[in-house]
C-alpha positions in Angstrom: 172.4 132.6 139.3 172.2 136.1 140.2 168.2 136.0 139.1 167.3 134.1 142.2 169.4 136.2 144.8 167.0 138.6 146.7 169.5 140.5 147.3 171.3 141.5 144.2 170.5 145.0 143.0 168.5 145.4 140.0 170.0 146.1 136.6 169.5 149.5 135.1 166.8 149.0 131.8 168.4 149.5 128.7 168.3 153.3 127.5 165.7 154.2 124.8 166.6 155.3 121.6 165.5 158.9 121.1 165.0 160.2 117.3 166.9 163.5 116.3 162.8 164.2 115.5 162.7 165.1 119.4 165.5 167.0 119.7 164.1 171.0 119.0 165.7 174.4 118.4 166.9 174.8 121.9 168.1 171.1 121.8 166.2 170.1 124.3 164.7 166.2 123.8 161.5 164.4 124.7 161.4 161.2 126.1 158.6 160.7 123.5 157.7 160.8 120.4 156.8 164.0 118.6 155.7 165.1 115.2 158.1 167.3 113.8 155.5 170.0 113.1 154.1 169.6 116.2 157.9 170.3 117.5 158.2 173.2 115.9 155.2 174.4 117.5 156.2 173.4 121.1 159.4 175.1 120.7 157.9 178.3 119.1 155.5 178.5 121.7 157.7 178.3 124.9 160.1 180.8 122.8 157.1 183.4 122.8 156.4 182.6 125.9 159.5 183.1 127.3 160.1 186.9 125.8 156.5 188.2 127.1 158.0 190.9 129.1 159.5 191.8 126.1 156.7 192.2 124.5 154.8 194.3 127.0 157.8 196.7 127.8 157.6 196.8 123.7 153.8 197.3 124.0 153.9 200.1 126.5 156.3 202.2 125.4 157.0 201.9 121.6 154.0 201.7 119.9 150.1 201.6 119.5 150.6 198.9 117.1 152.2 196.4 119.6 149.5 196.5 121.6 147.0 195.5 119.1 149.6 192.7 118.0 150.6 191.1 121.4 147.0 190.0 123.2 145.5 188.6 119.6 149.3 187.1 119.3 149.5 185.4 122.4 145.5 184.5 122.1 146.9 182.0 119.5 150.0 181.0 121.0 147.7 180.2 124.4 145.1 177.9 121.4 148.6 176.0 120.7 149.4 175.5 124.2 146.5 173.9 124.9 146.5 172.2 121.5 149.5 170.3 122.0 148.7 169.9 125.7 145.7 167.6 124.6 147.2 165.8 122.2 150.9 165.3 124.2 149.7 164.4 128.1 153.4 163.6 128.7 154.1 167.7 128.4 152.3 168.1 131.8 154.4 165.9 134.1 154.2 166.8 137.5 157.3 167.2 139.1 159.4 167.5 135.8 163.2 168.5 136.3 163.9 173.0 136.3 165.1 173.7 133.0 163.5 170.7 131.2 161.1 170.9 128.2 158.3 169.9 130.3 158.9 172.5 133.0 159.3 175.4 130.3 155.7 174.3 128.5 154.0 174.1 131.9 155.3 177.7 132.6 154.9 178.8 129.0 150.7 178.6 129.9 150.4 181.2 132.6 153.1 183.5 131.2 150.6 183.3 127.8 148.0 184.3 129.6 149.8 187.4 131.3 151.2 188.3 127.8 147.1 188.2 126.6 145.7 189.7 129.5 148.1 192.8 129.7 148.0 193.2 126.2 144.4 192.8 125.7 144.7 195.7 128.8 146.6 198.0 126.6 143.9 197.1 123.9 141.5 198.7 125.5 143.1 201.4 126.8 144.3 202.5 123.9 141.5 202.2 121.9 139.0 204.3 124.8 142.0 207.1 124.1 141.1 207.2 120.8 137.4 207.1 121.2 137.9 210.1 124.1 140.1 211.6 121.3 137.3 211.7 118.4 134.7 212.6 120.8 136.8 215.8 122.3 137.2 216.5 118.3 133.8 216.5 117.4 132.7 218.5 120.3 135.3 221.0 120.2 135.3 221.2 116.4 
């Protein structure tokens, strides 16, 4: 009787089962389905992507080797980002909840491409130092 009355509300759809193959390190779950590799790969990457200051304070001030780690390092985390982005659609949702796994992977993208782009900055730098260092060598020795 209730189907025919315009007025009653509508029932709330039955909830979807979602495999423990969704739920990731940070137990966050997808609404979809996911490869369990792939997972892994969607939660490493928003991980990295999520300690990039990190990495550049580490880059700046520890060591010459950080900085020709971090911009190859997040190079290939940036290649999985957009990896998974083609083959998962559902990762980009517009207007995705703060604090969900969608909303950390669309963020994870540009703070990849800061971690590159300073790195690869710090690259550079550091290898002209060296290049100004061997040239002052050779012309003062």
């Amino acid at each position: 009787m209730n189907q025919n009355n315009p007025y009653t509300p509508p029932s709330a759809p039955a909830t979807s089962y979602i495999p423990t193959a969704n739920v990731g390190m940070m137990g966050d779950q997808l609404p979809f389905a996911i490869d369990p590799a792939d997972r892994k790969k969607l939660d490493t990457v928003i991980k990295d992507a999520g300690q990039f200051w990190i990495a550049i304070v580490l880059c700046l001030l520890c060591s010459a080797i950080g900085a020709i780690i971090i911009p190859f390092w997040y190079m290939a985390r940036l290649i999985q980002w957009n990896g998974l982005a083609k083959k998962y659609p559902d990762l980009l949702v517009e207007g995705a909840p703060t604090g969900s796994i969608q909303a950390k992977f669309r963020s994870a993208q540009w703070k990849l491409i800061v971690g590159m782009v300073v790195g690869g900055c710090i690259f550079v730098l550091l290898f002209l130092y060296v290049v100004l260092v061997i040239a002052l060598a050779g012309v003062s020795g």
